[in-house]
C-alpha positions in Angstrom: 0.0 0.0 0.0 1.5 3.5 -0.9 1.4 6.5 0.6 -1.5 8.4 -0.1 -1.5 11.6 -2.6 -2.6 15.1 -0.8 -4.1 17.3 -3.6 -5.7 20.8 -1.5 -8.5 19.6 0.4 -8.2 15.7 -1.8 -6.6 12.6 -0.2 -6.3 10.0 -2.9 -5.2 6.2 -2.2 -3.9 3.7 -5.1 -4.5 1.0 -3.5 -7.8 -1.6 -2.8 -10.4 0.1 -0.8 -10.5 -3.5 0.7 -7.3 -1.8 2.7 -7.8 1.3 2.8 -11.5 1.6 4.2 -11.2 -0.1 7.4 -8.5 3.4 7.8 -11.1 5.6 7.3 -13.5 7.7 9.9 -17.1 8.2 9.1 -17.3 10.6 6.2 -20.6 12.6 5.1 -21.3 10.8 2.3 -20.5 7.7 0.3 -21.2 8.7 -3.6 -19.5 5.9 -5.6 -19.9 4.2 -8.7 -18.6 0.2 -7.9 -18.2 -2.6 -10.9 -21.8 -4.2 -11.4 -20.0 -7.1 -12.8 -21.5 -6.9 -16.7 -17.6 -6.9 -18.4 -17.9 -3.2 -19.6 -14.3 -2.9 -19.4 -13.4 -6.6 -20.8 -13.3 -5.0 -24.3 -17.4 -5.2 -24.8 -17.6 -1.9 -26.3 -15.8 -2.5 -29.0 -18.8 -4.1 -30.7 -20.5 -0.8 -29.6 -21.8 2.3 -31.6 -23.1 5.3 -29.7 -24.7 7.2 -32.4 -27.6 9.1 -31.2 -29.9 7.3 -33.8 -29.4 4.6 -36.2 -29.3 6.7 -39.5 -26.1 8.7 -37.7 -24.5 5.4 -36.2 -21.3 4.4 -37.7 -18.8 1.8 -35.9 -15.9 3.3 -37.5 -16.9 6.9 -36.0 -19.2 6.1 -32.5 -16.7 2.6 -31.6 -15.3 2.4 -28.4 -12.2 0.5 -27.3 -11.1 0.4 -23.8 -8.9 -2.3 -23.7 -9.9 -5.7 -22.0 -9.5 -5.8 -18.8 -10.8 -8.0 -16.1 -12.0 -5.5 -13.3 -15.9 -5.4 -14.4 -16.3 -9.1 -14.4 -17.9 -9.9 -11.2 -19.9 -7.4 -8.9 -18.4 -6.7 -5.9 -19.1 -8.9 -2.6 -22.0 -8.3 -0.6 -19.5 -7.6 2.3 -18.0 -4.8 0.7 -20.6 -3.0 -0.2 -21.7 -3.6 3.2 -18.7 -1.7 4.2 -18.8 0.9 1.9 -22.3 2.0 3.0 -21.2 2.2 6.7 -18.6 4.5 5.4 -20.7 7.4 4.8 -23.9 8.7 7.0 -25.1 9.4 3.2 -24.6 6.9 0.1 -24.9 7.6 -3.3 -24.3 4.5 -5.6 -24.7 4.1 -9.2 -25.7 0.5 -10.2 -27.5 -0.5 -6.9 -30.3 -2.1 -9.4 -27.3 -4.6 -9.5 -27.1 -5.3 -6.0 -29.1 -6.8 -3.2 -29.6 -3.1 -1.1 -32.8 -2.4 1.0 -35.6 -0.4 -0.6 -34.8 3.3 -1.3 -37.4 5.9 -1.6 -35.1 8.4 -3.6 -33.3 6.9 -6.6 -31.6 9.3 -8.8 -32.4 8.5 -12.5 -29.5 9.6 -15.1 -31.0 10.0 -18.1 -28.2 9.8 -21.1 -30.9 10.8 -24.0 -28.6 8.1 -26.0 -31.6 7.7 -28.9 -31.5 4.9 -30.9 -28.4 2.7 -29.2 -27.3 -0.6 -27.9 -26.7 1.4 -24.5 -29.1 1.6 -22.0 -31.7 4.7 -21.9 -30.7 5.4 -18.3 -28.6 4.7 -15.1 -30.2 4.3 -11.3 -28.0 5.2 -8.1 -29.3 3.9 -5.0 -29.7 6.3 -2.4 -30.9 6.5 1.3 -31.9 9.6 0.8 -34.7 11.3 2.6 -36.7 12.6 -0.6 -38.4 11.5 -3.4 -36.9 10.1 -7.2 -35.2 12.4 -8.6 -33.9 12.3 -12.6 -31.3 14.3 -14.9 -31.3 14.5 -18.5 -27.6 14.6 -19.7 -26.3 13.5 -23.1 -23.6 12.0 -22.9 -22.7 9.5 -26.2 -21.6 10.9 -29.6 -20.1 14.2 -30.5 -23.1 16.3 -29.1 -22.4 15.3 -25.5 -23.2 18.2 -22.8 -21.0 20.7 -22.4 -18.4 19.5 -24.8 -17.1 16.9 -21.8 -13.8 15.1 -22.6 -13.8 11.6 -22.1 -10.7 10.1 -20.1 -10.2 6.5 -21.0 -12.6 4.9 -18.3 -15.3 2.7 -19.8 -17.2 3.8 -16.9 -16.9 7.7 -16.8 -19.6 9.4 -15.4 -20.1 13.3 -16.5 -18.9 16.4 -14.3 -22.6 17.3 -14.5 -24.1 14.4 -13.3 -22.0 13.7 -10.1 -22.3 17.8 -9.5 -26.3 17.5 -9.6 -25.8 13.9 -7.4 -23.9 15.7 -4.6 -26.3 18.6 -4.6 -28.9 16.2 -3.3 -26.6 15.4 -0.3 -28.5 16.8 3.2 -26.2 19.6 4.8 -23.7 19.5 6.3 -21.7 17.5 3.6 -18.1 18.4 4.0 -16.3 15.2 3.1 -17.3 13.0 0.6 -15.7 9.3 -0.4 -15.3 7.5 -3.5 -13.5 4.2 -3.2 -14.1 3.2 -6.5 -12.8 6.7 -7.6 -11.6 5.4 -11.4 -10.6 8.4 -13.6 -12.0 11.1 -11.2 -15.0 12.6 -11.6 -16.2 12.6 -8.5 -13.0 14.4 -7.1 -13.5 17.0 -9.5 -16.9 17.9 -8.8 -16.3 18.1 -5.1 -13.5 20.5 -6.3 -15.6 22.4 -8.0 -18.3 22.4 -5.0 -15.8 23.2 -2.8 -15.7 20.0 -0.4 -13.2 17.8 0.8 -12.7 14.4 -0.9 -11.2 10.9 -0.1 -11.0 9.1 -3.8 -9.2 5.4 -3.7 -8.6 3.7 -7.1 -6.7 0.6 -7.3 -5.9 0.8 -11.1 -2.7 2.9 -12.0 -3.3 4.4 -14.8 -6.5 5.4 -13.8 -5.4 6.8 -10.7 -2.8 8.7 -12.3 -5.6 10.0 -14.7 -7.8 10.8 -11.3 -5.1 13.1 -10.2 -4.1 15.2 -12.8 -7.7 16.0 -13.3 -7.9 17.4 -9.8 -4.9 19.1 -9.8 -6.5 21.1 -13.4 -9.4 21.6 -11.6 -8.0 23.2 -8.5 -5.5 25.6 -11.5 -8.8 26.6 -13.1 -9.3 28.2 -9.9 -12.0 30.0 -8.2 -12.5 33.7 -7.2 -13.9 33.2 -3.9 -11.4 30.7 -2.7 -8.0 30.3 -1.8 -5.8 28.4 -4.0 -4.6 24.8 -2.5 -1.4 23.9 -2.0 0.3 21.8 -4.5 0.3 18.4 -4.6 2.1 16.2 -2.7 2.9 12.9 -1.3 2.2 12.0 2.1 3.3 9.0 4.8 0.4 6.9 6.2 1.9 7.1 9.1 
């Protein structure tokens, strides 16, 4: 296990949140999205398209490749995710319609207006939220995605948007959020942007490295009404 990387008010682990959770206090909030087992990174989107409808879908122009990797091929344990909800007075997780999780009266509904496509019309995060469904329309596939995002290299890659809009649903105080599935970093960045703390923990290098450059940009973009961090650094566990 290595030391973790300090980034301003960021604390990210490369390592298995197996490890590193039992290190952890109680944090706000849990807001996470965890493999649901279905091989999205094992190379499955290469026989993809993501054209938004099938007059504009072309393999050569909407195909994916993310390299085949073995990461998405079982859902994690019932343990862990056990673990992961205890983390966090609040939890936000994408793909609890995979998992066996206690009824939720808020789901949050991310809907990728993805037209015509082999991708499904929506994702669900389980919540244990104290309010009602809620749902987001966000495109996200093809060259008309919202706000222009970049993609990163993560199969999984949620949008700046929709993790922004997830944490605003997050009962106050919410000063410290964890993602220990924290892949190329989204959540880090929007909690950058929100101004709260994070604790991201990504056991994939390359994702991880990925994960922190993007929070070190999105501290440099800076913001007028608050300080600017300090710069990044590395940090003994103990």
């Amino acid at each position: 296990m290595t030391d973790p990387v300090i980034i301003g008010d960021c604390t990210l682990y490369l390592s298995d949140c197996l490890h590193i959770l039992p290190t952890l206090g109680k944090v706000d909030a849990v807001v996470t999205d965890p493999p649901y087992g279905i091989g999205e990174a094992a190379g499955k989107a290469k026989t993809r398209t993501s054209g938004l409808s099938s007059k504009l879908r072309s393999p050569q122009v909407y195909r994916m490749d993310y390299g085949d990797e073995d990461w998405d091929n079982e859902p994690i344990s019932d343990e862990l995710m056990s673990a992961i909800r205890s983390a966090g007075k609040w939890n936000i997780i994408f793909g609890g319609n995979y998992y066996n999780l206690p009824p939720a009266k808020c789901w949050l509904i991310w809907d990728k207006l993805n037209g015509e496509t082999d991708f499904a019309d929506c994702e669900m995060a389980w919540t244990n939220l104290p309010k009602a469904v809620r749902r987001i329309q966000y495109l996200w596939n093809g060259c008309m995605r919202a706000n222009r995002e970049v993609r990163h290299g993560h199969p999984t890659q949620k949008p700046l948007g929709v993790m922004e809009w997830c944490i605003s649903h997050i009962p106050p105080p919410c000063d410290l959020i964890l993602d220990p599935f924290m892949g190329s970093g989204t959540t880090g960045v929007a909690c950058v942007k929100l101004g709260r703390k994070f604790i991201g923990i990504e056991r994939e290098e390359r994702y991880f490295e990925i994960a922190c450059k993007r929070i070190e940009d999105a501290y440099k973009q800076g913001d007028m009404f608050r300080e600017p961090p300090p710069k990044m650094k590395q940090e003994a566990m103990f």
